[in-house]
N, C-alpha and C positions, 0 to 999 in steps of 0.2 A: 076633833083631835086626830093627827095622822097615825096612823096605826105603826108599831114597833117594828111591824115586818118591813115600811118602809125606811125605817131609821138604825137599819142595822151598820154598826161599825164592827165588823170581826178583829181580833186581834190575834196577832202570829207570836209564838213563844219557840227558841231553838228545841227540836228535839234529837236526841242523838237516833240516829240512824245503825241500827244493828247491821244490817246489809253489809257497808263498804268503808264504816267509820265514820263517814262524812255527816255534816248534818242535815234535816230534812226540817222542812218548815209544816208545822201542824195548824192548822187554822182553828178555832177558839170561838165561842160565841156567849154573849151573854145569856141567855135563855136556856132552859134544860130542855126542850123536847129540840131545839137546833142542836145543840150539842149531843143528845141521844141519837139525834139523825147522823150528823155527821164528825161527830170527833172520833179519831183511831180510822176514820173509813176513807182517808184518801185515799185514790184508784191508785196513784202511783208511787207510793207507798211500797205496794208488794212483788218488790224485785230482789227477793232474797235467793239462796240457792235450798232450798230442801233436798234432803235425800228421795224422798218420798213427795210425787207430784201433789199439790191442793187440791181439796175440792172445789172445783170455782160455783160456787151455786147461783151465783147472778145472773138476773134474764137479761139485764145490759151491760151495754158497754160505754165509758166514757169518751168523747169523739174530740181531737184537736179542731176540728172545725167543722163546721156543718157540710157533712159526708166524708168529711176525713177520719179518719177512723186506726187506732193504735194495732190494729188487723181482725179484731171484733167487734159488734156492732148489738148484734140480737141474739140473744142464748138458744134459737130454734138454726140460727144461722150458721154459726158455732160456736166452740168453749174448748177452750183450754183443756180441762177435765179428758171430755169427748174424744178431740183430737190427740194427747196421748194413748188414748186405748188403741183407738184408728193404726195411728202411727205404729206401735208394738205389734199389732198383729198383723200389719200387712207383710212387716218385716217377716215374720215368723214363716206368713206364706210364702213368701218369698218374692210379692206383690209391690208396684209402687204408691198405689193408691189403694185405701182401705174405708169405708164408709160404715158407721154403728146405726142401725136403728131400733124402737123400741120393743122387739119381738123378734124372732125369725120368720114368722107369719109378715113381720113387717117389712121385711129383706124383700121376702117372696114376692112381695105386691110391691113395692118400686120394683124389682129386676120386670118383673112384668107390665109395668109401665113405660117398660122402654117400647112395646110395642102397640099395633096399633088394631082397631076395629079390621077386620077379616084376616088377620095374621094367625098363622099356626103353631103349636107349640106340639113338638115330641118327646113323653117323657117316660122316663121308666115306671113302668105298672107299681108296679110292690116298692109305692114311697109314703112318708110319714102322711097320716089321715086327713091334717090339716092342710098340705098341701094339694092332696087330691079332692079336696072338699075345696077349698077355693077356685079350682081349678075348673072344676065340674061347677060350684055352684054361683060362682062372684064371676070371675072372668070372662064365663062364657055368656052373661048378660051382657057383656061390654063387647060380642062378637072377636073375642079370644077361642080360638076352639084348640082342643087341645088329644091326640091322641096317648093313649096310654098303652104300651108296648112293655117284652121282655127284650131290654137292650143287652142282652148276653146273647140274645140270637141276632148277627150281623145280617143275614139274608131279612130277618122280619124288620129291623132298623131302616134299612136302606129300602126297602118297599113301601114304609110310612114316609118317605119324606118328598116335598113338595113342593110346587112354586109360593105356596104363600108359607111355607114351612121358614120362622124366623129367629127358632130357639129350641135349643135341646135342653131337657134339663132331667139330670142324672142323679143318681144318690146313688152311692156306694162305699160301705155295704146299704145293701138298700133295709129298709126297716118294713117287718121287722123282719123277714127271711133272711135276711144277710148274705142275697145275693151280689158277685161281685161284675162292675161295668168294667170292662178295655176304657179306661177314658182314653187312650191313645188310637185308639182305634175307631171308636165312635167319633173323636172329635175329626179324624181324617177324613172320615167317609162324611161326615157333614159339611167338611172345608171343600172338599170336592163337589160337592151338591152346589152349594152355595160360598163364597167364601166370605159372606157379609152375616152366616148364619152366628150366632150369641150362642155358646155352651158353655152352662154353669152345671158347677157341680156342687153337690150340698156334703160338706166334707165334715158334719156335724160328730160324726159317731167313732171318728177316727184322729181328727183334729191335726194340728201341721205337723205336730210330731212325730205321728205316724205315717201320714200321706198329704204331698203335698201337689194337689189336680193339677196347678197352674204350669209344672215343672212337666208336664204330658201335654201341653198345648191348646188346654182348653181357655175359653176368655178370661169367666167370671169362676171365683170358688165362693161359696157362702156359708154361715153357719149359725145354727141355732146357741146362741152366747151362754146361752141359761144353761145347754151340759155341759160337757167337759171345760169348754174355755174357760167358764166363771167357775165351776168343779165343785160348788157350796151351795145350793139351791133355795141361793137367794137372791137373783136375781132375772128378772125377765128382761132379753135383749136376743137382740139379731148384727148380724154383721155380714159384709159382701168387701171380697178386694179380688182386684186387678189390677194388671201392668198396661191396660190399653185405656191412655187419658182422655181418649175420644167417650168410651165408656163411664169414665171416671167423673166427667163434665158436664153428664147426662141424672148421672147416678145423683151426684151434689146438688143441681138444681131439683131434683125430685126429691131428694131429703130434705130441702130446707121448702119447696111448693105445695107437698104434702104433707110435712110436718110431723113424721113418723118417727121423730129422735125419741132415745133415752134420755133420761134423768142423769147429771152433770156424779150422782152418789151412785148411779148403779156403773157408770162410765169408772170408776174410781173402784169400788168392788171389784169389777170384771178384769181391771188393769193389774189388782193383786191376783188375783187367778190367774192371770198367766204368769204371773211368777214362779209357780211350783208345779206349771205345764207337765213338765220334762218328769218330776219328782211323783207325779201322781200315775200319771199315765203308763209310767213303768212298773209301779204296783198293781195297778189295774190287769194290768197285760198279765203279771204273774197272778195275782189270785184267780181269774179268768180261766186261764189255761187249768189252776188244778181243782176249779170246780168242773171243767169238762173234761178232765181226766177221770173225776168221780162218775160223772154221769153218763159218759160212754159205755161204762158197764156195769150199772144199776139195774136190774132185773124190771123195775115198775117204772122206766122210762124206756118208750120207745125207738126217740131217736133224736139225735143232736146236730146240730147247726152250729159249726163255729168254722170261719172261712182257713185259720191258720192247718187245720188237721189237712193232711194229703189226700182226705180222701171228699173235700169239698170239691162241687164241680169247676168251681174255679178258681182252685188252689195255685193254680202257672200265675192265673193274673194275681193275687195276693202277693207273691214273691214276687211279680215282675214292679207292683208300684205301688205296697206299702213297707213300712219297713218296721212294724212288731203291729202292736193289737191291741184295743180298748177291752173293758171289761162287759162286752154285748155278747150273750147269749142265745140263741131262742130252742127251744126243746119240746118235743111234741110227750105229753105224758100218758100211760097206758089208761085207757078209759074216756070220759068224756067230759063235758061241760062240770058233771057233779062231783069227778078226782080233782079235775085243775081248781075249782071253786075252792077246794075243801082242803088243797095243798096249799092253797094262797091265805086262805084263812087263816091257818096254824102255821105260817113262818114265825118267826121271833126275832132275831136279826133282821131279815129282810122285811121292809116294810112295802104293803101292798099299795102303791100310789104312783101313778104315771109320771113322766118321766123318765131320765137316764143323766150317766155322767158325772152324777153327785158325788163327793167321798164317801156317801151312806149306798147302803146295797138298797133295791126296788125291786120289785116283783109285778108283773102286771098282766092282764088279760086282753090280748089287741084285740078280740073280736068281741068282744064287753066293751074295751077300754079305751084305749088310742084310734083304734079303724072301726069303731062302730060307727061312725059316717060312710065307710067304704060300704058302697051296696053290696047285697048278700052274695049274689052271685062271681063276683069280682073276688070277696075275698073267699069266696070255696076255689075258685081257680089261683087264687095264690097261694093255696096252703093254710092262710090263714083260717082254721078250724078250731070246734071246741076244747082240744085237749092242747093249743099251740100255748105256751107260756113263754114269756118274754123277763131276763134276768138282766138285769144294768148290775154290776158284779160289782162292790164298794173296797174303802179300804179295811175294811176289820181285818182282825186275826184269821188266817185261812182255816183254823181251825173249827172258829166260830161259826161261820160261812156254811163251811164245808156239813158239819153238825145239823145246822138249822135245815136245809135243806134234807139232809137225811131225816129228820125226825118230821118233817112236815111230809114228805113221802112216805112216810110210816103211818101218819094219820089221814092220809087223802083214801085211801082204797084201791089206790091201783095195785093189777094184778099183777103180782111176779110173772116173767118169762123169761125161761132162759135162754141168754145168747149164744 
């Protein structure tokens, strides 16, 4: 007896078409798990206009003819979804091409697949742990070597760099000292060196808002999606954009040959984060500023780090190429491993978990926390020491903020002094 799957007759019933009024033709089947398959689920079907982009969660795409393709094909290739976030934030930087992948870790490792076994990379010392941990420990297996420098001293820059030197790669502010890079300056004195050399800057902690690299001359600007872009810390993502297509062509084939994409829902979260970019980031900036007004003359903290104050070392460049301030702090507290312990312990607003960016305030311990892959040595010469505490500033009440803080320096032990 032939089986039913050979004996299918589908039948077509008009369906009105909400889209454009017209009608669309629905296909119909006898059988309930065909019709669970495919009734309501014609591809071309959804060409409405929403306010609000879909989620396209499909790993395919339906194709007019074999390799013809309606400009999708494979969901690692890309989606709909995806490329809306791409598109919005390259804008934002000011970029014509914008690439998502699933991490900022995962930015990091395509941008460094542009290069090749005995290539060098110059980067600024004091960057986030996981970069320097890749850097040091994955890359340099692949004969990526990479020097680690204070890019605020021009004379020590330009004495690291190389014939196989292939890539600059900068953070600023850098994390978690919040030291600031000339990207204008560095990228000159690398375009002079080489003019094929790649600088990316990881604009993660400032976001386009506030500074935007690419408008200074550098290639690449990249960002860890998970802080401020996505601003909810709910989602894990990386992003890189550029105006140079040659890069751009590079970048794509290696997102879709290594396969480092986000998820079509985190692409779609991160896409509503930038919606209230502007909105947050400007409360950021203000609670920020009057937690470091409190703590510049708190008797039981040492001393503070925040780049907008005059009397940061590189306050000319802050004014020269951002244009206000996220809510990153870092602050050295009176005493040692057992005050910061015992300060982070009895927050209450601020919650102690790594990270930054979120609309919730954080607290953390980089040499516990974030850079405890940085070797010891490294992070005693960046500062990074027991009493260093690291503040991603949230949106509460500055009140609340402000408070918590006080009351958890009341209970850590540090000793009054006065300034």
């Amino acid at each position: 007896m032939a089986s039913t799957a050979n004996n299918i007759s589908p039948t077509t019933a008009p369906q009105p078409d909400i889209n454009n009024g017209n009608t669309a033709t629905q296909t119909t089947f006898p059988n309930f798990s065909t019709q669970a398959i495919h009734a309501g689920q014609e591809p071309d079907k959804f060409t409405g206009r929403p306010v609000i982009p879909p989620i396209y969660l499909s790993t395919t795409f339906q194709q007019k003819s074999p390799g013809e393709t309606y400009g999708y094909d494979y969901g690692r290739s890309g989606n709909p979804s995806r490329e809306a976030f791409e598109e919005c934030l390259a804008t934002l930087e000011g970029a014509s091409h914008g690439m998502a992948f699933s991490s900022g870790l995962a930015a990091t490792t395509n941008l460094v697949h542009l290069l090749a076994a005995g290539d060098h990379i110059v980067s600024t010392d004091d960057v986030y742990g996981g970069t320097n941990r890749y850097l040091k420990k994955v890359a340099a297996r692949f004969g990526v070597s990479t020097s680690f420098i204070d890019a605020t001293d021009v004379d020590l820059f330009k004495k690291e760099l190389r014939p196989q030197t292939k890539m600059i790669w900068i953070e600023t502010p850098t994390n978690p000292t919040l030291r600031l890079v000339d990207i204008a300056v560095v990228t000159s004195i690398a375009k002079q060196h080489n003019p094929d050399i790649i600088v990316v800057v990881d604009n993660t902690f400032l976001s386009p808002y506030f500074q935007r690299p690419l408008s200074f001359g550098c290639d690449v600007v990249m960002h860890s999606v998970t802080k401020y872009l996505n601003g909810h810390s709910d989602v894990i993502m990386g992003v890189v954009a550029t105006n140079d297509e040659g890069l751009a062509n590079q970048l794509r084939f290696l997102q879709n040959a290594m396969g480092c994409v986000p998820s079509p829902f985190d692409c779609f979260l991160a896409n509503r984060g930038l919606k209230t970019l502007a909105l947050r980031m400007r409360q950021h900036e203000c609670n920020s500023r009057e937690v470091y007004n409190f703590l510049r003359v708190d008797p039981r903290v040492d001393r503070v780090i925040y780049p907008p104050c005059k009397s940061h070392p590189q306050h000319a460049t802050y004014l020269k190429q951002c244009k206000g301030y996220s809510g990153m702090i870092t602050f050295y507290i009176r005493g040692g491993v057992l005050e910061a312990t015992k300060f982070l312990q009895n927050l209450k607003v601020f919650t102690l978990a790594e990270s930054l960016g979120g609309f919730e305030s954080l607290a953390e311990h980089p040499g516990l926390m974030t850079h405890l892959s940085v070797p010891e040595e490294m992070r005693k010469s960046l500062g990074i020491n027991d009493s260093l505490i690291r503040l991603s500033v949230g949106l509460e009440d500055i009140e609340d903020i402000v408070g918590d803080i006080d009351q958890a320096l009341a209970k850590s032990g540090a000793k009054s002094v006065d300034k």
